[in-house]
DRENLOZA-147095 format. One line per field, with one value per residue: residue in three letters; x, y, z of N, C-alpha, C in turn; residue number from 1. Coordinates in nm, 4 decimals. Example, Ala and Ser with C-alpha at 12.3 -4.5 7.8 and 13.67 -1.06 7.14 Angstrom:
2
resn = ALA;SER
nu = 1.3190;1.2850
nv = -0.5690;-0.2250
nw = 0.7800;0.7080
cau = 1.2300;1.3670
cav = -0.4500;-0.1060
caw = 0.7800;0.7140
cu = 1.3200;1.2900
cv = -0.3300;0.0030
cw = 0.7800;0.7870
resi = 1;2
//
This chain:
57
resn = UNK;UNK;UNK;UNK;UNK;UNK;UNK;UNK;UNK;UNK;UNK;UNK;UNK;UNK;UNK;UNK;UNK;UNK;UNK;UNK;UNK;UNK;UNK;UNK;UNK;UNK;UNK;UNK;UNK;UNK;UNK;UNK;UNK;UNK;UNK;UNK;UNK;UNK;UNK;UNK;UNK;UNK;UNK;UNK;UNK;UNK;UNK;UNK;UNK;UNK;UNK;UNK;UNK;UNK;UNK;UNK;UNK
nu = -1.9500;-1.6998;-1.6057;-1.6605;-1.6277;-1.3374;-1.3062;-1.4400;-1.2563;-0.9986;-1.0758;-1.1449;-0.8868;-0.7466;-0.9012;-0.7923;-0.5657;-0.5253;-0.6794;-0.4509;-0.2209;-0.2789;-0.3061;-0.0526;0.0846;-0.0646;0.0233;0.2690;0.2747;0.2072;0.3993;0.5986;0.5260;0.4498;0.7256;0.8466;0.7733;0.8265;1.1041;1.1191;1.1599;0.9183;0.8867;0.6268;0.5642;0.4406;0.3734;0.4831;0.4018;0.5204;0.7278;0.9149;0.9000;1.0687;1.1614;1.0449;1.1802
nv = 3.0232;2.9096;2.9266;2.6900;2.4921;2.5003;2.4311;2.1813;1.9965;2.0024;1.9282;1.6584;1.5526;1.6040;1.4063;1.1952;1.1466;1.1430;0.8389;0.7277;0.7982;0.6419;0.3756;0.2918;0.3630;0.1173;-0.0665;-0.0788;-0.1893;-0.4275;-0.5689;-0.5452;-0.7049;-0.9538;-1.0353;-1.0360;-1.2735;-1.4290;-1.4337;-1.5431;-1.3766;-1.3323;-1.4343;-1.5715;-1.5978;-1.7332;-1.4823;-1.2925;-1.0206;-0.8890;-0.9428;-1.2458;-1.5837;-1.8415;-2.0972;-2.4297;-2.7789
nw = -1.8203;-1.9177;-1.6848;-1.5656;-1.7254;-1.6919;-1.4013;-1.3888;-1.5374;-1.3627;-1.1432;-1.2665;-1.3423;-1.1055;-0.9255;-1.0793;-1.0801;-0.7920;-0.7949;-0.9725;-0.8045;-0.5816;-0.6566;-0.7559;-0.4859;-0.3338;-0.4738;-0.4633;-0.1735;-0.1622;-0.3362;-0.1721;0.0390;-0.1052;-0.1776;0.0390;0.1149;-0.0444;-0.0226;0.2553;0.4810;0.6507;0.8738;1.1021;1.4291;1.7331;1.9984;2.2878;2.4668;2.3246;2.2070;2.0553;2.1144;2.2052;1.9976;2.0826;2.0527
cau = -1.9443;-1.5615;-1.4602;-1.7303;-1.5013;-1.2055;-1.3162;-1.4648;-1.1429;-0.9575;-1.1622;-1.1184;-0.7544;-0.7338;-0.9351;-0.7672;-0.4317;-0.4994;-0.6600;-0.3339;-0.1259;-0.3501;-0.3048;0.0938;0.1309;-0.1093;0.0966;0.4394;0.2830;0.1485;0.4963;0.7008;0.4587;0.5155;0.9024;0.8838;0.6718;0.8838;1.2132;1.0674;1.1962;0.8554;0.8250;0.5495;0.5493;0.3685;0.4819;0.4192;0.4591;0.5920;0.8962;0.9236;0.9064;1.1611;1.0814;1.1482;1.1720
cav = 2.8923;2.8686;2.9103;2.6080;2.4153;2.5030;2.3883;2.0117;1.9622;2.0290;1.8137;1.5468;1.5698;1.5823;1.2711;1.0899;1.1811;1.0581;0.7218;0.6797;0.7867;0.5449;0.2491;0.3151;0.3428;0.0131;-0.2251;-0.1228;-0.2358;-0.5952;-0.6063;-0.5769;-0.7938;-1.0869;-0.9979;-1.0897;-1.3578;-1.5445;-1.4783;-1.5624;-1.2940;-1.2495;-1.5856;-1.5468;-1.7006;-1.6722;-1.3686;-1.2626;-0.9080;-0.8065;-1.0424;-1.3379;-1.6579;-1.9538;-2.2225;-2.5651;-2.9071
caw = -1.8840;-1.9262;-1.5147;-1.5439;-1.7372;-1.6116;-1.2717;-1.3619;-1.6048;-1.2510;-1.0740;-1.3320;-1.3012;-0.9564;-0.9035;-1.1865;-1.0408;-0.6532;-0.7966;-1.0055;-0.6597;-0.4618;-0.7393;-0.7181;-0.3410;-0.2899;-0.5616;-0.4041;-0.0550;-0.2096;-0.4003;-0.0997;0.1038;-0.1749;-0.1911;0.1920;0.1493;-0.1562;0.0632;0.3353;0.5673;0.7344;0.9538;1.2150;1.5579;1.8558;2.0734;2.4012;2.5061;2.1651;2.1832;1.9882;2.1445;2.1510;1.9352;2.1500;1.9931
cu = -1.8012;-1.5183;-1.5856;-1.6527;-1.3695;-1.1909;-1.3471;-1.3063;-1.0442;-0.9963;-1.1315;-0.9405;-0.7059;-0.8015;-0.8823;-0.6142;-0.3931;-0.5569;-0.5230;-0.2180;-0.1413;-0.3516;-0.1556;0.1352;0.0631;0.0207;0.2393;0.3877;0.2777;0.3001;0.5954;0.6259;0.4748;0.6298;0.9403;0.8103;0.7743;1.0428;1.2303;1.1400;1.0513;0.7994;0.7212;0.5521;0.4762;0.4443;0.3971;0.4800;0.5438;0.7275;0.8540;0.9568;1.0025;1.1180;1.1200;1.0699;1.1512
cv = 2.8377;2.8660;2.7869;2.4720;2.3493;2.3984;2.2081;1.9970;1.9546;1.9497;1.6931;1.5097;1.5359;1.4267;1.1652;1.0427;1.0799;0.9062;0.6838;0.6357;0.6475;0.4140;0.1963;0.2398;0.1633;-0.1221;-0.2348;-0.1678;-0.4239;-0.5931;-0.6324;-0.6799;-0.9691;-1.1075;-1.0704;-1.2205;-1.5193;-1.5500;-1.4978;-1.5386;-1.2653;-1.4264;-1.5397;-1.6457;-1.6482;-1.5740;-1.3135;-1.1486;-0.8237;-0.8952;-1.1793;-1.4432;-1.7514;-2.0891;-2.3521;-2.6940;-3.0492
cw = -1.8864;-1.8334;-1.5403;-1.5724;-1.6941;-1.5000;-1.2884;-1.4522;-1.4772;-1.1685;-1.1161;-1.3048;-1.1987;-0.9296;-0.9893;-1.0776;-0.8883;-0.7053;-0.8297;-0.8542;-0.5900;-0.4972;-0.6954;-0.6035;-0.3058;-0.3663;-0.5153;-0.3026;-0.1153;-0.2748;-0.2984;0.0097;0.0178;-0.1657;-0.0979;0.1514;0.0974;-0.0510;0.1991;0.4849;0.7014;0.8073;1.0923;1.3157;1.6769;1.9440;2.2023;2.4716;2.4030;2.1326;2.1556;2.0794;2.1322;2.1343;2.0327;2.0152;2.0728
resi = 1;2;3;4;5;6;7;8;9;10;11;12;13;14;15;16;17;18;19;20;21;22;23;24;25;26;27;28;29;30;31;32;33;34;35;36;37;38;39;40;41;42;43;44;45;46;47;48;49;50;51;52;53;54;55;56;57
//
């Protein structure tokens, strides 16, 4: 009865633990994805062959 315990309390833990991780790791990606967004470091343009295009006017 008590390694029964043991084991879901362990379990519980463990799964509590990787959501927390997995909450963490996601809100720093969305934080540095806004970060870029507000200083608007991440300009997109059409690209061809992986290299960035030159804008004409």
């Amino acid at each position: 009865m008590n390694t029964k315990l043991i084991l879901i309390a362990i379990a519980i833990v463990l799964a509590i633990g990787t959501a927390g991780l997995w909450f963490l790791i996601s809100e720093k990606q969305a934080a540095q994805e806004r970060r870029a967004n507000f200083f608007g470091s991440s300009k997109t343009y059409p690209t061809s062959g992986g290299e960035k295009m030159k804008v004409e006017w």
